[in-house]
N, C-alpha and C positions, 0 to 999 in steps of 0.2 A: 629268183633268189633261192639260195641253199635251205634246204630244210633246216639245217642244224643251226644257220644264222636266222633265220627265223625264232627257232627257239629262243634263244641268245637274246634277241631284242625283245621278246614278251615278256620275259624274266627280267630281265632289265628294266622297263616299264612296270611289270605288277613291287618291283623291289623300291619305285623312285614314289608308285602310288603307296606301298607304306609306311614309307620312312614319311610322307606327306601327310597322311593322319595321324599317326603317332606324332610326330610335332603338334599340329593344329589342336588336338587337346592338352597336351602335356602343360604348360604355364598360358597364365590368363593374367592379366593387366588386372590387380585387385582392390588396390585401393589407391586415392592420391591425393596430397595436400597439396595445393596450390595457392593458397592463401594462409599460411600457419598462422594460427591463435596463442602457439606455444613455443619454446626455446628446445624446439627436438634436436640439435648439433648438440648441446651440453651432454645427450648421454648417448650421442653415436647413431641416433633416431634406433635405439633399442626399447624403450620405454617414456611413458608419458615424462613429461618433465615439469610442466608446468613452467610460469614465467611466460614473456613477451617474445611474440614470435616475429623474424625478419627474414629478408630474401634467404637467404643462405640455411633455411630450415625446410624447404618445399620438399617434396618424397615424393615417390612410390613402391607400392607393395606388389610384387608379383606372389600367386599363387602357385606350388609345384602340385601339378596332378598324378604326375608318371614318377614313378622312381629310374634311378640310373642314369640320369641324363649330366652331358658334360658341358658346363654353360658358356667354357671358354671360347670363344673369338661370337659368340652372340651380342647381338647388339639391339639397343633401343635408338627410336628419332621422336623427338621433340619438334613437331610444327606447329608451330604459330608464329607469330610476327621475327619472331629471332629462330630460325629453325638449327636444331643443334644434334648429330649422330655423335654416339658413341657404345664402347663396349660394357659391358655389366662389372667392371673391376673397375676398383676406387682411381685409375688411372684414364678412365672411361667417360660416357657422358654425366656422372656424377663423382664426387669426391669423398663419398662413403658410400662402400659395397658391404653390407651388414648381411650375411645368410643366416637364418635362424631357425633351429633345427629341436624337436625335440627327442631326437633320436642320436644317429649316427650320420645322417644327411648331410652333402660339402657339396660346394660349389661346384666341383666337380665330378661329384653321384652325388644325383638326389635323390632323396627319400619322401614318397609322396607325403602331401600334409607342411612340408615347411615353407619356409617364407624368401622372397630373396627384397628387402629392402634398400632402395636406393634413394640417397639423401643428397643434399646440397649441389645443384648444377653445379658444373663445371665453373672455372672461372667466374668471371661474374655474371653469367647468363641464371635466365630468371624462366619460370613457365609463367605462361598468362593462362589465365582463368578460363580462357578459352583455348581450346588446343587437341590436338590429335595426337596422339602416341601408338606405334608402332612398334610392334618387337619381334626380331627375324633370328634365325637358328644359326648356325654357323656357315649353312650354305647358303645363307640368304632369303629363307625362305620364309614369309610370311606368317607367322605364328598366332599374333592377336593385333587386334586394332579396335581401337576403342576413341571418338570424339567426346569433347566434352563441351559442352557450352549453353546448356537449356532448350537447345534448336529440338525439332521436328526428329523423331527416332533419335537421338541425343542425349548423352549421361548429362545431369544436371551440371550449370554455372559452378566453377570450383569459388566463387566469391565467397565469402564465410564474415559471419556478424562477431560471433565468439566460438568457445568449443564445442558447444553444441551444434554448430554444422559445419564445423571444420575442414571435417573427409569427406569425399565421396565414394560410392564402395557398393560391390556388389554381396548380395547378399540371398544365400545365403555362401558362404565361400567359394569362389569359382561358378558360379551360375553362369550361364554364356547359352542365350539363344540367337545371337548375332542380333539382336535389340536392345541398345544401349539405353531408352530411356523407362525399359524394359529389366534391365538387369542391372540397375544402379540406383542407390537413392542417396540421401544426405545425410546428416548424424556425427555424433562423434567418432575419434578415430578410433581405432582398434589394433594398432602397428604390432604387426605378427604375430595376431592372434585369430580367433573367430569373429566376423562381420555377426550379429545377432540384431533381434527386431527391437529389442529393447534401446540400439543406440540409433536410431531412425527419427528423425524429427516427428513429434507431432502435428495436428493438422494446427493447434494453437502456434505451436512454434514457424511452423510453416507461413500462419498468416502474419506473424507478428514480422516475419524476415522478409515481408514486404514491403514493412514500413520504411517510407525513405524523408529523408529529412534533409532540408536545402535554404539558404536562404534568398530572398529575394530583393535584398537590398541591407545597405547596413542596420536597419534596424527593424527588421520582419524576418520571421523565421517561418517556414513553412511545410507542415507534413502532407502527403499522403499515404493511402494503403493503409490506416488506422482502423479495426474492427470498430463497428457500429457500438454505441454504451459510452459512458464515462469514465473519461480518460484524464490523467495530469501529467504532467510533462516538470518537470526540474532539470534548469542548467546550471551545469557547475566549471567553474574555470581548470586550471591546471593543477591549483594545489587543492582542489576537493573545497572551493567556496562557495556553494548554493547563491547561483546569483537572481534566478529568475524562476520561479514557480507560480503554474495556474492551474484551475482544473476546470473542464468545461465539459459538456455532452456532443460528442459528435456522430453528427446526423449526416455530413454531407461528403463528399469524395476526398477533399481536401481542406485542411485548416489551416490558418495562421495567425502567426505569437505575434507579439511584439517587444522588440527587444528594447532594453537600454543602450545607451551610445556606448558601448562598450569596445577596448583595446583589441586590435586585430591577433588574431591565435588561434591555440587550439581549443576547443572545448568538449565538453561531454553533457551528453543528455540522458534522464532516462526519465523512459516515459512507459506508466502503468496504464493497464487497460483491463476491461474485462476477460481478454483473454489471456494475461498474464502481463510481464514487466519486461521491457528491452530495454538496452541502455547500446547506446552507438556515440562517436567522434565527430566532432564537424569542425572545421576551419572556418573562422569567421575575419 
């Protein structure tokens, strides 16, 4: 082989190795709702919004690390049980492409520090709570990948009680040691701004989002995952009518109520503890 073609192909290779790390840092998968506690479509998933949240409010936050970058024909994949590819524009695998910038930064140069947020799946597809997301540069190249699901090296279960665990997110913005349960925790959201420790669940909070509550017949209701101490529990029907309140000490892994013969629906409970008050939905 030609000396000069030689050349040619090492230069070619050290140019494909840096186009290769300049991508691999530049955006990092930053935050995601996959369970919304709020009504982020009403304002474009630009700002909290408050209200009840449905399919059509799920997100995510990518982080821009590098400035200059042009994010057109980039694409993200959605797998889990519905797997879904599309591009980063509202035409794409979401139906809002929101960049947020507090500079000069567009979608098509960026400016490091903004945000590119992406709202409501496509069509009617939905992310599950569990799932893998993927995001590749225009030539296809593997950019960030990040699973989510509570597993083993794992960013935590996107399932969420209210807005206090809503997001998950790494923290502190763009951290990435290729350990997802490692560089993510739970907490409120933070849409396109800074991830901070202060919106981190506590370890209270923490134990309280274990509580699960189920019943076991129509007329037994039953928790576990309750912190040790003196606990009461109030259910209330649909229109906010206190039907059932007790209070008792619990000592053991799991307890149970006993219900009145009451109409099949939705209900709400909340139950205080010494480590604070949760309140969750049950279909009964």
């Amino acid at each position: 082989m030609k000396k000069q073609n030689v050349l040619q192909i090492l230069t070619l290779y050290i140019l494909v190795l840096a186009q290769t790390n300049f991508y691999s840092q530049s955006i990092v998968i930053n935050e995601i709702v996959t369970d919304p506690q709020q009504d982020w479509s009403s304002t474009s998933f630009a700002s909290p919004p408050g209200g009840s949240g449905g399919s059509n409010d799920e997100w995510i936050e990518l982080y821009i690390k590098t400035a200059g970058i042009d994010l057109t024909g980039w694409t993200i994949e959605l797998n889990d049980t519905s797997p879904l590819t599309g591009d980063l524009t509202e035409n794409g695998a979401f139906a809002i492409s929101n960049y947020i910038t507090s500079g000069t930064g567009s979608f098509t140069n960026t400016a490091a520090g903004d945000y590119l947020v992406l709202g409501n799946v496509a069509g009617s597809g939905a992310m599950n709570n569990k799932i893998t997301i993927n995001l590749k540069n225009a030539s296809g190249t593997l950019v960030d990948s990040v699973t989510f699901g509570g597993g083993a090296s794992e960013a935590p279960n996107g399932n969420a009680t209210s807005i206090e665990d809503e997001a998950i997110f790494r923290i502190p913005n763009g951290t990435d040691t290729d350990t997802d349960n490692v560089d993510f925790s739970s907490g409120k959201s933070s849409i396109g701004s800074e991830n901070t420790s202060e919106q981190v669940l506590s370890i209270e909070s923490i134990v309280l989002n274990n509580v699960r509550i189920f019943k076991t017949s129509s007329l037994t209701l039953k928790m576990n995952g309750l912190p040790q101490g003196k606990t009461s529990i109030a259910l209330y029907n649909i229109m906010g009518k206190e039907i059932v309140t007790t209070t008792f000490i619990f000592n053991e892994n799991k307890k149970e109520v006993p219900l009145p013969n009451l109409t099949p629906g939705i209900y709400f409970t909340k139950i205080q503890t010494a480590k604070g008050t949760i309140k969750k939905k049950i279909i009964l």
